[in-house]
C-alpha positions as a Markdown table, in Angstrom:
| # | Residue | x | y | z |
|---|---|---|---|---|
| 1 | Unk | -26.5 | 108.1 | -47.3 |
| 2 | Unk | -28.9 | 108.8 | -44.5 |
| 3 | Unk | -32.7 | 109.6 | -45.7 |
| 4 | Unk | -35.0 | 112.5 | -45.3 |
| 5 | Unk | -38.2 | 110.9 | -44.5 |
| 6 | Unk | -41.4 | 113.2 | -43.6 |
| 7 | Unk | -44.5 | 110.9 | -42.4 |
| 8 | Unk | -48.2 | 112.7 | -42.6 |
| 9 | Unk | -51.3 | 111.8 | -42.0 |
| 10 | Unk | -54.1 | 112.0 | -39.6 |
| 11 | Unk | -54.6 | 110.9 | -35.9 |
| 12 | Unk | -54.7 | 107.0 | -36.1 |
| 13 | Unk | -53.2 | 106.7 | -39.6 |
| 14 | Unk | -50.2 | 104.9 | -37.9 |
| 15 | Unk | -47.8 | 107.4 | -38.6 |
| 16 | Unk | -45.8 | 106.8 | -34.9 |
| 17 | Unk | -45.5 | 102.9 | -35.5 |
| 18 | Unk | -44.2 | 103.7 | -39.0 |
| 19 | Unk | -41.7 | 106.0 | -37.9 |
| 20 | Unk | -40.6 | 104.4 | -35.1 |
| 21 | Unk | -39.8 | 101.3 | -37.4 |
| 22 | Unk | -37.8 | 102.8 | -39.6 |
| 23 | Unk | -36.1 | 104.6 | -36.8 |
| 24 | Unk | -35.4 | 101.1 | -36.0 |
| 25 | Unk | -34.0 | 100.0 | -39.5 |
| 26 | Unk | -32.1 | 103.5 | -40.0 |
| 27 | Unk | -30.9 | 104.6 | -36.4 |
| 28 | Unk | -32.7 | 107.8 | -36.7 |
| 29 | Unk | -34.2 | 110.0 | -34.2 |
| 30 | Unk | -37.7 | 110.8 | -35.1 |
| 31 | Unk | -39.2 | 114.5 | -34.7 |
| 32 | Unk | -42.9 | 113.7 | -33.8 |
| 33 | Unk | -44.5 | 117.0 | -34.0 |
| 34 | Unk | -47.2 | 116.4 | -31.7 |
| 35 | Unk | -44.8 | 116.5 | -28.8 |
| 36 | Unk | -44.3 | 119.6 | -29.2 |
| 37 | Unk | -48.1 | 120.9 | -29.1 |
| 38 | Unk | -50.0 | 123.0 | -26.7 |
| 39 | Unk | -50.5 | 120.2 | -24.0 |
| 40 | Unk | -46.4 | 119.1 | -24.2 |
| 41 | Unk | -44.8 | 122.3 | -24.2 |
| 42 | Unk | -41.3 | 123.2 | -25.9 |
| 43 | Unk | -37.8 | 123.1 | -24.2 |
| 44 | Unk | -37.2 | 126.3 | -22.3 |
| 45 | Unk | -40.6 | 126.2 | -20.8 |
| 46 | Unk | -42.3 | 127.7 | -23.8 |
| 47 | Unk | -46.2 | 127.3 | -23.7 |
| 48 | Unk | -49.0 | 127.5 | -26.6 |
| 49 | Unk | -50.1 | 131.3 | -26.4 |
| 50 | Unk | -53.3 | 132.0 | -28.9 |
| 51 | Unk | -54.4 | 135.2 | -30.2 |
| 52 | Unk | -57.6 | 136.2 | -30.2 |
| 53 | Unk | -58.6 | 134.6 | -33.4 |
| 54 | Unk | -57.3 | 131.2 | -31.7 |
| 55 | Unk | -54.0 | 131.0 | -33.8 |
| 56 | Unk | -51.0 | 129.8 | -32.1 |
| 57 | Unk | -48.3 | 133.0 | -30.8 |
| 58 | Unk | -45.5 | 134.4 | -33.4 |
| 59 | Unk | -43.1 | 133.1 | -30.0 |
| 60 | Unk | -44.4 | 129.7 | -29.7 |
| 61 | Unk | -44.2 | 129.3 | -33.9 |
| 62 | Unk | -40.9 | 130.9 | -33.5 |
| 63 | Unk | -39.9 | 128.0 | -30.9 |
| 64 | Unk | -41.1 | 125.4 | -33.1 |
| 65 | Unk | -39.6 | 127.0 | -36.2 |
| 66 | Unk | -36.3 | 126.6 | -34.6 |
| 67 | Unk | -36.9 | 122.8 | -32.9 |
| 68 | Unk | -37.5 | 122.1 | -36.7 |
| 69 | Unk | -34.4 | 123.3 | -38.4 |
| 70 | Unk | -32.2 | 121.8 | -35.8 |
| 71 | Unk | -33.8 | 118.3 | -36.9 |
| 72 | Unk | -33.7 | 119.3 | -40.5 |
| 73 | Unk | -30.2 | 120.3 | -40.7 |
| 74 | Unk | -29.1 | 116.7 | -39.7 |
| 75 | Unk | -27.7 | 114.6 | -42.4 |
| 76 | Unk | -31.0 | 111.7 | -42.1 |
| 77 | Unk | -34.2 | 112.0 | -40.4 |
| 78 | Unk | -37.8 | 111.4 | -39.8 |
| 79 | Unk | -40.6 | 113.9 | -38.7 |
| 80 | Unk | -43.9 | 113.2 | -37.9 |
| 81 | Unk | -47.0 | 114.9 | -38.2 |
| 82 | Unk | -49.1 | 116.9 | -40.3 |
| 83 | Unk | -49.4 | 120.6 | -38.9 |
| 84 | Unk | -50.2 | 122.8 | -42.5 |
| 85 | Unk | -48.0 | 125.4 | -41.0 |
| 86 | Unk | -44.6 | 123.2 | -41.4 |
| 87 | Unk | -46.1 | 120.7 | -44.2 |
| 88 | Unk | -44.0 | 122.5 | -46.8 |
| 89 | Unk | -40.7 | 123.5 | -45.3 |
| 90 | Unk | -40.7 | 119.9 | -44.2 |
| 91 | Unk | -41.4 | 118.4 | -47.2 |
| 92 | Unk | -39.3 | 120.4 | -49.4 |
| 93 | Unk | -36.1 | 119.4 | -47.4 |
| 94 | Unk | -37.3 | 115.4 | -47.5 |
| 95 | Unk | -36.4 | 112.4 | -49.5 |
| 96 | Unk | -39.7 | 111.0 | -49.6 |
| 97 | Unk | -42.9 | 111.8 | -48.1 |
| 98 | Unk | -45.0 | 108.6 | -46.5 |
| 99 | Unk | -49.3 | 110.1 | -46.7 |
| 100 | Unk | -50.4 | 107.5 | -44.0 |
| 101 | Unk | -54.4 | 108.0 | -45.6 |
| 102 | Unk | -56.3 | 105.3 | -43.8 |
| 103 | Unk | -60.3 | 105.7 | -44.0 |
| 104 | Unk | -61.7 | 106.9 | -41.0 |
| 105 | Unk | -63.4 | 104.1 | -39.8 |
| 106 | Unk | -59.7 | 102.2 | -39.0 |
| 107 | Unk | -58.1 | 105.4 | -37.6 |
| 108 | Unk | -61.2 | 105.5 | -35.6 |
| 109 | Unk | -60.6 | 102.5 | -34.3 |
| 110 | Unk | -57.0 | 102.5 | -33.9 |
| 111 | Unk | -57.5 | 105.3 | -32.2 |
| 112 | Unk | -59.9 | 103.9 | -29.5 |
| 113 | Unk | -58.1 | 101.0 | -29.1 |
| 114 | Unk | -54.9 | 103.3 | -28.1 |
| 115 | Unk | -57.0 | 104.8 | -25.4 |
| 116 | Unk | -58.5 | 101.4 | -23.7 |
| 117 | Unk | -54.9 | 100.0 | -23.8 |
| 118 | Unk | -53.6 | 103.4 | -22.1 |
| 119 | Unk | -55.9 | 103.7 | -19.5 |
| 120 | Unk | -55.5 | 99.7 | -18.9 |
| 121 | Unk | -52.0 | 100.5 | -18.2 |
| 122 | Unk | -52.6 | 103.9 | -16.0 |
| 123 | Unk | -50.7 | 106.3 | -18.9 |
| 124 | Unk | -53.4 | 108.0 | -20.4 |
| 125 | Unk | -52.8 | 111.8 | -21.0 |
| 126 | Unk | -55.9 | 112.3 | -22.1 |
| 127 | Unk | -58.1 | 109.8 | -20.4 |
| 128 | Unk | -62.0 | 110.1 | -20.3 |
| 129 | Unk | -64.4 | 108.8 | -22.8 |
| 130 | Unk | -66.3 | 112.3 | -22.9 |
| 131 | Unk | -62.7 | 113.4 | -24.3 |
| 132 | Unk | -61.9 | 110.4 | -26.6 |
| 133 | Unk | -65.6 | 111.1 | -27.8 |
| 134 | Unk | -64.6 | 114.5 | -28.8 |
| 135 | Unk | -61.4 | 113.9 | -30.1 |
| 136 | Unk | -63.0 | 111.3 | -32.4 |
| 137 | Unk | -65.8 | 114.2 | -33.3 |
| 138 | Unk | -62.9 | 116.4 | -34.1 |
| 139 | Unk | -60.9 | 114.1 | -36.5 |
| 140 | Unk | -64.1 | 112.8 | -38.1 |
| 141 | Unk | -64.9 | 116.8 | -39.1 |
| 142 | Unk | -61.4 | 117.0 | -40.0 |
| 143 | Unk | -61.5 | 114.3 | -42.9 |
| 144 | Unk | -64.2 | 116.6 | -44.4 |
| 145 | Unk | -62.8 | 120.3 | -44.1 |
| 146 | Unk | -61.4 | 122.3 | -47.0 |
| 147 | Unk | -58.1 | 124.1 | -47.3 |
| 148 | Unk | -59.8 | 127.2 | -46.8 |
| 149 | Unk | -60.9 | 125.4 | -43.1 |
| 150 | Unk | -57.3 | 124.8 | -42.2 |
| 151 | Unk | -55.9 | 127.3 | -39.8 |
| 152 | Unk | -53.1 | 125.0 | -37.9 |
| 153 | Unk | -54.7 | 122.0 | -37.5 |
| 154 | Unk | -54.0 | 118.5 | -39.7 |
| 155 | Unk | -57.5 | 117.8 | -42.3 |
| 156 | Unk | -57.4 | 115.6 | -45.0 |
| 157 | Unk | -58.1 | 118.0 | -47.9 |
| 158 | Unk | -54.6 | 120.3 | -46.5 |
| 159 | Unk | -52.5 | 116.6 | -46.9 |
| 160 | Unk | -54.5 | 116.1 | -50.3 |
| 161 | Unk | -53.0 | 119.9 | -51.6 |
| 162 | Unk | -49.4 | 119.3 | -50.4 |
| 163 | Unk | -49.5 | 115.8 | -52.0 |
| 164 | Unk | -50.2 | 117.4 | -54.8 |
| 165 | Unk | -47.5 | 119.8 | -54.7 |
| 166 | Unk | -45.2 | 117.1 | -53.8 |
| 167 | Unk | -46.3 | 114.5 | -55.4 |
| 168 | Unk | -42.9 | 113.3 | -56.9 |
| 169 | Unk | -42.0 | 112.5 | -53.6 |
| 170 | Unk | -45.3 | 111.2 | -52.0 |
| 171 | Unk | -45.9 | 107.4 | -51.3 |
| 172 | Unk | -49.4 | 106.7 | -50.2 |
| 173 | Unk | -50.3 | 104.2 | -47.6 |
| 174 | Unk | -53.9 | 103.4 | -46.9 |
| 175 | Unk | -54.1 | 100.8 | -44.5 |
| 176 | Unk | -52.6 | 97.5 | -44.4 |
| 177 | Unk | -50.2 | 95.5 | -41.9 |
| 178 | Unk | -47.0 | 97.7 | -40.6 |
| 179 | Unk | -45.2 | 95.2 | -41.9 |
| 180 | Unk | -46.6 | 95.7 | -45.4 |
| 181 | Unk | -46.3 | 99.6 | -45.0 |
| 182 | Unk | -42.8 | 99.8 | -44.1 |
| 183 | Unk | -41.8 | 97.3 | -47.0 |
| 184 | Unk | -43.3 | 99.9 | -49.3 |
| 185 | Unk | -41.8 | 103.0 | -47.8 |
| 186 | Unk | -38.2 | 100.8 | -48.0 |
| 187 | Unk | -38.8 | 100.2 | -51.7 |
| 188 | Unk | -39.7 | 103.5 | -52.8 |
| 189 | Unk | -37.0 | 105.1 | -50.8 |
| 190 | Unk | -34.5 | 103.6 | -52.5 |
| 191 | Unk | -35.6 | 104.7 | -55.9 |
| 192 | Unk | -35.6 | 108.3 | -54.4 |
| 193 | Unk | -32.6 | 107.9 | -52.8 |
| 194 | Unk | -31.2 | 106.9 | -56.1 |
| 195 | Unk | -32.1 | 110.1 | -57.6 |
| 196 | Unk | -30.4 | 111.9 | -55.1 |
């Protein structure tokens, strides 16, 4: 029996190495929602349109709606990332949900050290320290928003809610080895799976 895994967290929380590991152990594609942000685009050419209010178009939700449910109607998979528009319908449909809920300071971290080593090897997308310096400004606010604060983008308090709606299915990591990590995603999935 294949497993529905759904990984959340913030930027830096390690939710990529994680899914890519058990990817590995499962031979699973992994849905890694970021891909399929503003900056990426969607297959067919569709772009990130905002309205006026800065909210993302009804076409390019309607895009991402239906890259979704192709991955979801698979017998196993993983998705990553934490976008409050898709938290639910993606969680509802999982096995288990992994909250990768790392303090700031080592996402922070993490985070800068995935910059250096990108730019050291000439891939950085996003390259820049004025850029890195606002991203980290950006994720730091996000660990203190409310719900209310939300709109499309991941913060804290919005994986705190759906934990808490979810929370029969939610395993929470908050730092550690990967190694460490994926041995307690492993255990608890097959207690879910078990229930199944």
């Amino acid at each position: 029996m294949a497993p529905r895994i759904y990984i959340v967290g913030g930027p830096g929380s390690g939710k990529t190495t994680l899914a890519e590991a058990l990817a590995d152990r499962f031979g699973m594609a992994v849905l890694h929602l970021d891909e399929h942000l503003d900056w990426r685009g969607l297959p067919g050419g569709v772009r990130l349109e905002r309205d006026a209010a800065g909210h993302p178009s009804e076409a390019m939700l309607a895009a991402r709606k239906a890259l979704l449910a192709e991955h979801l109607a698979r017998e196993g998979w993983i998705v990553e990332g934490a976008e409050p528009v898709f938290i639910d319908l993606v969680a509802e449909s999982s096995d288990l949900i992994v909250w990768c809920d790392v303090p700031f300071a080592m996402a922070a971290l993490r985070i800068v050290r995935r910059h250096i080593r990108a730019d050291l090897a000439g891939t950085n997308a996003f390259s820049g320290y004025r850029r890195l310096y606002r991203f980290l400004r950006s994720v730091r606010q996000r660990y203190a928003r409310t719900p209310e604060d939300v709109g499309e983008q991941w913060t804290r308090a919005a994986l705190v809610a759906a934990a808490e709606r979810h929370h029969s299915k939610v395993v929470r990591i908050t730092g550690g080895s990967p190694t460490r990590s994926l041995d307690a995603v492993l255990g608890r999935l097959s207690a879910q799976l078990q229930r199944r």
